[in-house]
Every structure is written in C-alpha cells, then in structure tokens.
N, C-alpha and C positions, 0 to 999 in steps of 0.2 A: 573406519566405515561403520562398525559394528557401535560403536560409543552414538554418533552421527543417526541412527536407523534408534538405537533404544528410544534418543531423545525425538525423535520422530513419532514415533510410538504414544511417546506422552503427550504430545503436543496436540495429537489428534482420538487420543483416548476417548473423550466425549463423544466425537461421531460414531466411534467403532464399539462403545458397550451399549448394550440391552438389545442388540440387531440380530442377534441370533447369525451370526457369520460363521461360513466354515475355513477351515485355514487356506486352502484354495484362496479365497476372496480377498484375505488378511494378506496370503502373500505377493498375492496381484500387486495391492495397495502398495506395499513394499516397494517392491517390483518397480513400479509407476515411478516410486518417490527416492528412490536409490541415484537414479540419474543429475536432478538436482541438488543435490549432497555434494557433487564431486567437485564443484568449486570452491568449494571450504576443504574437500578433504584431499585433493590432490596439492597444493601450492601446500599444506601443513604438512602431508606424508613426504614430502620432496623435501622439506626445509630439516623436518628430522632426521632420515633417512639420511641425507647428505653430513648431517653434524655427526651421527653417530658412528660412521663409516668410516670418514677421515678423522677422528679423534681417536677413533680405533685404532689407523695406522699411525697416530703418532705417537699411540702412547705407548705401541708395543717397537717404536723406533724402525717402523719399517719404511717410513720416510728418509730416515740419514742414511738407513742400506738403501733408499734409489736414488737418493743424492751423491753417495757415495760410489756408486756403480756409474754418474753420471744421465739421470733423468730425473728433470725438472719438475717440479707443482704441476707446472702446465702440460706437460706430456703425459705425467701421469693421471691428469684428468681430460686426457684429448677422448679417451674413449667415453666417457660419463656426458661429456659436453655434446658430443654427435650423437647420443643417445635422447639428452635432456630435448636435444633441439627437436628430432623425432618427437617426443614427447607433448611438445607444443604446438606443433603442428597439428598432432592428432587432438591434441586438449578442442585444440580451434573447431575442427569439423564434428566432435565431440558435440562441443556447447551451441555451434549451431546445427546442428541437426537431429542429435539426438535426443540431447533437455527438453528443443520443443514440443519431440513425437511426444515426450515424457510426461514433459508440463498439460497437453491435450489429454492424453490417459486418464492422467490423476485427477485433475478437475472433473470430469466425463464420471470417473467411478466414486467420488464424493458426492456429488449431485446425486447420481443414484442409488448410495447408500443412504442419504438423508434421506429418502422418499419410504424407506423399511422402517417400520414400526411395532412394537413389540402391542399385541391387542389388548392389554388390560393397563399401559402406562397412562392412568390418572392420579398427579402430581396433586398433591393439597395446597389450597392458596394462589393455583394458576390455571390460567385456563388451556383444557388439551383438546387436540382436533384429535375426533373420533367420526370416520365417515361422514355424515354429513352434517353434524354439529359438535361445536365447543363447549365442553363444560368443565365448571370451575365447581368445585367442593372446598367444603371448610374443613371435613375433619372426615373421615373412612373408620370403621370398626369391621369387626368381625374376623370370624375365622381367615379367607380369604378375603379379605377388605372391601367385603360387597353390599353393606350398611352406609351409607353416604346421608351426610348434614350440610343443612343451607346449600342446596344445590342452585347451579343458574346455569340456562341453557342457553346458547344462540343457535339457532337453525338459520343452514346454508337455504338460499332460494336459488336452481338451477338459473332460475331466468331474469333475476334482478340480483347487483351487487352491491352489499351492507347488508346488518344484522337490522331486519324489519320483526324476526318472529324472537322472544323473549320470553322466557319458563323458568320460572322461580317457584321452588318447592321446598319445605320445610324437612322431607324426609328425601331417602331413597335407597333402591336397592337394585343392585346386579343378579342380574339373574343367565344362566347360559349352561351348556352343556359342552363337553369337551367336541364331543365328535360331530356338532354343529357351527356352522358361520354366521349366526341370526345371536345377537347380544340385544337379549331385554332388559331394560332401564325400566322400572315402575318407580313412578314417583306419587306422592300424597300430601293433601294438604299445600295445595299451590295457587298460582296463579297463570294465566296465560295472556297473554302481553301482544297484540302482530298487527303492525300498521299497514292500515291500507293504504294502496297507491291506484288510486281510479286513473283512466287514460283522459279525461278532460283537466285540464292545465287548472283552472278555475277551480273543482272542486279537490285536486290536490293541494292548493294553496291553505286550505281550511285543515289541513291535516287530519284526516279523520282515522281512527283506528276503531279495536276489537277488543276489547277486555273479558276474561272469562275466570270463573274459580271452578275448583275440580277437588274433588276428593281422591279420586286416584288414577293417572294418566300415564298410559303405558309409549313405552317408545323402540321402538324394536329395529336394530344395526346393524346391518351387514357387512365383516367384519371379511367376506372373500376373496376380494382384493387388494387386502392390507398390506400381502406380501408378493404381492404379482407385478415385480419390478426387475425388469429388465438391465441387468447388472452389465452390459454390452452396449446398451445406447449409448451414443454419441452425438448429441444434439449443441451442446455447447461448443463452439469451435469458432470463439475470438478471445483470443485475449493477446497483449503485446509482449508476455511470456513462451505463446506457443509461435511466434514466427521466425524465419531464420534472418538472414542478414542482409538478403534482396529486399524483402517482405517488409523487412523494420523501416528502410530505406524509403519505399513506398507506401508505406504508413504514414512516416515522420513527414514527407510533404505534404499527402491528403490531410492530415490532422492541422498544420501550420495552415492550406489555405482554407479549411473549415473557418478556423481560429480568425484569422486575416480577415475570411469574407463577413464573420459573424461579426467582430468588433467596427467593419465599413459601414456595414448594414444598420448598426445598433445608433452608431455616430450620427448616420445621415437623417433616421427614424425621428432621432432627440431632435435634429434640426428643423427638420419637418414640422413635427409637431408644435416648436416655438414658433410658428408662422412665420419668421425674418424672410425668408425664399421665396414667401409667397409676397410680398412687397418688394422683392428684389433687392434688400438692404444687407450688406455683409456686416457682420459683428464687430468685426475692427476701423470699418469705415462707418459706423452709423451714425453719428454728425454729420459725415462730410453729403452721404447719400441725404441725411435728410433737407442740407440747404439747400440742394439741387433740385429737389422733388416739390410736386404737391401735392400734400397727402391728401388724402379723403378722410375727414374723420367723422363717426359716425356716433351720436348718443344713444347710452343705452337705454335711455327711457324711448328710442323709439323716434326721433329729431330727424331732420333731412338731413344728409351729406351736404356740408359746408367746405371749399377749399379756401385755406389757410397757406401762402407763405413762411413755411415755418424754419426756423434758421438752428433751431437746436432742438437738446430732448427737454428743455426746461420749457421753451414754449410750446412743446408739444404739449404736454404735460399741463399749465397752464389755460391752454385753447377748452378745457374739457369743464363743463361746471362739476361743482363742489361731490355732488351725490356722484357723477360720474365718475368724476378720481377716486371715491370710495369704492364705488363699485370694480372699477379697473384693478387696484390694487390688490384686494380682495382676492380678483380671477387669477393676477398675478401672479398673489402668493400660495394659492393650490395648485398652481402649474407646477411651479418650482416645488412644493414637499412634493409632489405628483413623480414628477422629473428625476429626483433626488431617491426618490423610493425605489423610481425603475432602476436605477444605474445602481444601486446599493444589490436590488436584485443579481443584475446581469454582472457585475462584478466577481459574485462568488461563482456563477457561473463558467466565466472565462477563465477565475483563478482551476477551476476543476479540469479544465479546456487543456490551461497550461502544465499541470501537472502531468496530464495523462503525455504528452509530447514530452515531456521531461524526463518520465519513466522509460519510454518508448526508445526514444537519445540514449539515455542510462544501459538500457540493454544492450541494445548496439554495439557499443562500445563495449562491454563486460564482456563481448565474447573473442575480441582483441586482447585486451586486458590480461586475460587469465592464461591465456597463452604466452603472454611476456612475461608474468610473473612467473610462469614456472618455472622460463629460464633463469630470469633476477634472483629467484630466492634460490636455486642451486649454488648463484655463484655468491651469496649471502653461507649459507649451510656448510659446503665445505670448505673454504678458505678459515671461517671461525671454527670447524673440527680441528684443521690441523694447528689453528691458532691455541686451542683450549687442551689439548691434547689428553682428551679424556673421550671414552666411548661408551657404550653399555647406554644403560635408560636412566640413570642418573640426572646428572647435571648438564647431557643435552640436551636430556627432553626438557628440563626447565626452561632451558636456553630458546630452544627451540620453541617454547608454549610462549613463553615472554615476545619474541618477536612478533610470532603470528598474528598474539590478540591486538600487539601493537599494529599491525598492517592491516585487521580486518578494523578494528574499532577505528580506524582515520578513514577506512573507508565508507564505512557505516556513515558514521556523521558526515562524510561529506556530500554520500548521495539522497540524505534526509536533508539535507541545506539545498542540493539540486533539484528536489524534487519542488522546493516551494520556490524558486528562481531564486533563493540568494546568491547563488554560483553556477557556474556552466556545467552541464551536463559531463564536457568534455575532459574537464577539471576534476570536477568530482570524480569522474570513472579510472582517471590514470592517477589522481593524486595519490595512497599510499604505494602502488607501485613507483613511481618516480622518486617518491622519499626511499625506498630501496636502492634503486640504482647507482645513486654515490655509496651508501653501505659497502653494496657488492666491491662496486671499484675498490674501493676504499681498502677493506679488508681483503681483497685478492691482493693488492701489491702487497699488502703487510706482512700476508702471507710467502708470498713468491721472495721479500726479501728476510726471511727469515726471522721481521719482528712483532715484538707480541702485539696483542691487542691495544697496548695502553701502557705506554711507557712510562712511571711514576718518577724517573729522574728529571723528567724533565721538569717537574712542581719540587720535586724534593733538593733537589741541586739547588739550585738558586736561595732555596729559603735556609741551605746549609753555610752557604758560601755569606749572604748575608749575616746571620748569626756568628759566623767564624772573623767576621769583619771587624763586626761589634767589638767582639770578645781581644781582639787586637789591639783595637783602640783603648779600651779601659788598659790592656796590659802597658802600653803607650804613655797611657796618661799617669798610673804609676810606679 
C-alpha cells in the first residue's frame, strides 16, 4: 500500500506543488485515493502472502509433520479458505460502496485544489490567468522577476465571452507590496487593441473596433480571492466511477436507450431530409414505387408540373432537360458530401456514447470480479508455496510479482479493447480472472497429490529412451 500511495504521489505531484498545502489537505488527498488502490493491492497482497506462508511450511517440513499426524493440504487450509471467502465478501461491499464515497472525495478535492493559485505564477512563453486577465511574457529579469519583455495582455469582459480587449507592450513591471491584495502591472511603450461589438446586428457586421498607443498604462489586480477556495465543496457528483452496483445498473440502461433513441433519431433525420418519405418511395422498392406512380416533376428553371408515366429511374432521369439534369445533379451531390459530413460527425459522437456504457459495464462488473479473484489467486498462492517450497521474500515475491503483472496486464488490454467495443465488457472484466482459475485447479491438485509444479521426466524420458534406442541399433548393426 505504501509503494501504491508514493506512486500516487508522483502521479499527481503537478497538481499538489506551488499550492501552498498544508499536510492536513495532503493527507485528506491521501486519504480520498487510498480506497482506489485496494484493487491492485489486495488480489497482490493475497497472492504474496499466500506463497510466502506456505513455502514457509514446506520448507521448514512442517507440511510432512501434518501429513504425517494425518491432515491433509486441504484441511490444513480449511481455516485460510473461510477466511479468504470472508474476505471477498467484504472486498465486494468494499468496491461497491466505499471506492465510490472515495472516488466522489477525490475528484471533489482535486477540482478544488486546481482553483489555488500561487499570486506571482507567470510562466515565460505561456499565457497565465491572473484575475481577470491572461498574460503571456517573453522573458522576466530582475531581483524578484518583476521586469517583464514583450508583454500581451487578454482582458476578461464580465458581460461578453472571448478575448475582445488586447495590450501589447514593449516593457513591464510588477509592482506590489507584501501586506496588500491590489498587484500593479505598469506597462510602456504599447499598444491597445478592443473591439467593439454595437447591439445593431448591421453595424456589428462591419466589425468596427479601438486602437490606442500609450506610453505608460497601468493595470491594477486584485489578487484577494486567489485563495478563497473552498477545499469541502462538492459540486461535482457524476461520474460512473462514484456509483455502486444498483446505480451502475441504472446507468447502463438510461445510457443504452439514450444511445438507441440518438442513433433512431439520427437514422430517421438522414431520411427525412433525403425527401424519399416525402414521396412515399422506400429505398429498396424504388423502381417498383416509381412504375406505379405518377410523378410530378417539376423544372428548375421554373416549367409547370408535367405528369409523366414513368416506368424507371432512367426515364426519370431522362424526362428532365439537359440544364436540369445539371442542375439536379449538382443538388445531388452537395446533399450527399452534406449527408456524409453529418454522419462522419455523429459517428464519433456515438463512438464516445459507446464507450462511456462500456466503461460504465466495465465497472460493474470489476466490483464482482475483485471479489473472485481474491478467492482464485489464494487458491493460485498457496498451492504454488507448498509446490516451491521456499518462503521468506525471495523467490516468492518474484513468483508472486510475475503472476500479478501477468493477471493485471490481460486485464488492462482487455478492458482498453472493451472500452472501444472490440470485445464484451463482460469478457474483458472476467478474462484474466478466468485464465486463473484452471491455474488455481490446476496447481491445487498438484499440490494436494504431492507433485511438483512441472515434471521434466516426462520431456526427458522419451528423449532418453529414444537416444538409448538408436544407440542399440548401431550396436545391432555391428
């Protein structure tokens, strides 16, 4: 857990330096993100744990004295196994109820660590939000870096959104006093830049704006609220991380008939808009509707409606003069890039649609999951102790690190393959747990009949017996 929390640490270092945190808020953070850990570090601590305990007894032989007393592998792990089971039980109400309080915290107190700003962070070469304008600097000098080159300014407008007002200045300087909240920016040698936006639609079109030069233009920042954030707010409260297993449930159908209703809607929109509905002609019968019918067709120069018994799309097609078919065409084929454009859009849409239900599935299930595998990898851990019959932190914890990364890494990629539908949610969530479960079997009876992991006679015999065969026959021959 403590290995699990450092790399936690680093992973989030960027948000938690220059914030001025006290350890209180560090250990909150902690705290939050502790819970989410425990499914990587319970299913490892269990698989170790397990190796090292029974490798333990077999190396100090205290397996042949309970064989020898007359109790069995499995008797001797009857008490470990009503424990494990305990275990996963609890793992269950663990991952659903607690991760999610967890998962809610931690989002809640990162959002509101992001919002703390340290008052003098201007990066060079990027632009920083300071109250109510962004400013980008080329280069900072001075004692305390309060000499500022090629300055450029965006100012916020409360009541319009975009950068409208624009200050470009040759020099500048910080100016402030420690036991004030008021930061003076003087700038020199500039320009002032801020487009107008009049309320008549007409003279906005004409874009008109303000241009001004200045020799020295002072800007004065109130810098008192910089740190007046609310480190307890909780406003954020969705994601398919923070629900439990009702909730996920109730998700996963509202999200599928979003999804359903969106892709009906999208179908019928494309239809629509190709007119065929509105002539009452289906797609797959459109010959047969058209011998039946008589169209009305209409020039685009503007012609009276002429009917036509038309018997196919060729005379349709036909019936139109020259400029008209050019012109039809034409319409044609901006419908369809038109069409083609939409559907290109909505596509990545629905794949985003799809993914969030995929994740949502993915969950679901991980909090079944985790509970079976603590059982599965127990009965992986010790059977391969007694099989290796080594203990201490040695060569089981390799043993042990070797399978895990094997069970997390199948897992990984499979719920990165679920997540874009090349495989089932349900699939993805139990597949390296289920490549366990023959392991476990596997290596429990090998254990329970007293043989090793991997019997090399059975490759080495044969290739003995062969070569002793050979060696026969030449003696044979002379």
């Amino acid at each position: 857990m403590f290995i699990f929390l450092l790399q936690t640490i680093w992973l989030y270092i960027s948000e938690l330096a220059g914030k001025d945190l006290d350890f209180l808020i560090i250990a909150r953070f902690l705290f939050y993100f502790a819970p989410n850990l425990i499914p990587l570090v319970l299913p490892l601590t269990i698989l170790v744990t397990s190796i090292m305990t029974f490798g333990s007894f077999a190396e100090n032989y205290e397996f042949a004295a309970m064989k020898s007393s007359g109790i069995s592998l499995q008797r001797a792990m009857r008490s470990l196994i009503i424990f494990i089971s305990f275990l996963s039980i609890t793992a269950f109400f663990f991952a659903n109820n607690v991760i999610p309080w967890a998962e809610f915290k931690s989002i809640n107190l990162r959002k509101n660590i992001s919002k703390l700003k340290p008052a003098m962070a201007i990066v060079e070469g990027a632009f920083n939000e300071i109250g109510d304008v962004n400013i980008k600097v080329k280069d900072k000098s001075g004692d305390n870096d309060q000499f500022l080159k090629d300055v450029i300014i965006h100012k916020k407008n409360p009541n319009m959104r975009g950068n409208f007002t624009v200050i470009k200045a040759k020099d500048g300087e910080l100016v402030g006093d420690k036991d004030s909240d008021i930061l003076s920016l003087i700038l020199f040698d500039g320009n002032y830049y801020d487009e107008v936006q009049p309320n008549d639609y007409e003279a906005r079109r004409k874009k008109p704006f303000v241009k001004s030069y200045f020799d020295e233009y002072k800007i004065n920042i109130d810098l008192s609220s910089f740190n007046e954030v609310d480190l307890s707010e909780e406003k954020y409260n969705y994601s398919y991380k923070m629900l439990d297993s009702k909730e996920l449930r109730v998700a996963i159908d509202s999200l599928s008939e979003d999804l359903n209703q969106d892709k009906k809607s999208f179908s019928d929109n494309i239809l629509n808009r190709s007119g065929v509905e509105k002539i009452g002609i289906a797609p797959k019968k459109l010959n047969d509707t058209i011998a039946s019918k008589k169209i009305a067709i209409k020039s685009v120069q503007g012609d009276k409606p002429e009917k036509y018994n038309i018997k196919n799309l060729e005379e349709l097609y036909d019936s139109y003069t020259f400029l008209d078919q050019q012109q039809h065409l034409n319409i044609a084929i901006g419908s369809v890039r038109g069409t083609l454009s939409n559907i290109k859009g909505k596509r990545s849409i629905l794949r985003k649609k799809g993914e969030t239900i995929n994740k949502t599935e993915i969950q679901l299930h991980n909090k079944y999951a985790l509970a079976l595998a603590c059982f599965i990898l127990f009965f992986v851990g010790a059977p391969l102790g007694a099989i290796i019959r080594k203990g201490g932190l040695g060569l089981p914890m390799v043993i042990a690190i070797l399978l895990f990364l094997t069970y997390h890494f199948i897992g990984i990629f499979a719920k990165n393959s679920a997540e874009n539908g090349a495989v089932s949610p349900f699939f993805a969530s139990w597949l390296s747990t289920f490549i366990m479960l023959p392991l476990g079997a596997f290596l429990t009876y090998r254990a329970t009949t007293d043989q090793g992991f991997f019997n090399p006679d059975v490759i080495i015999l044969p290739i003995k017996k062969f070569f002793r065969k050979i060696g026969l026959a030449k003696k044979d021959k002379e």
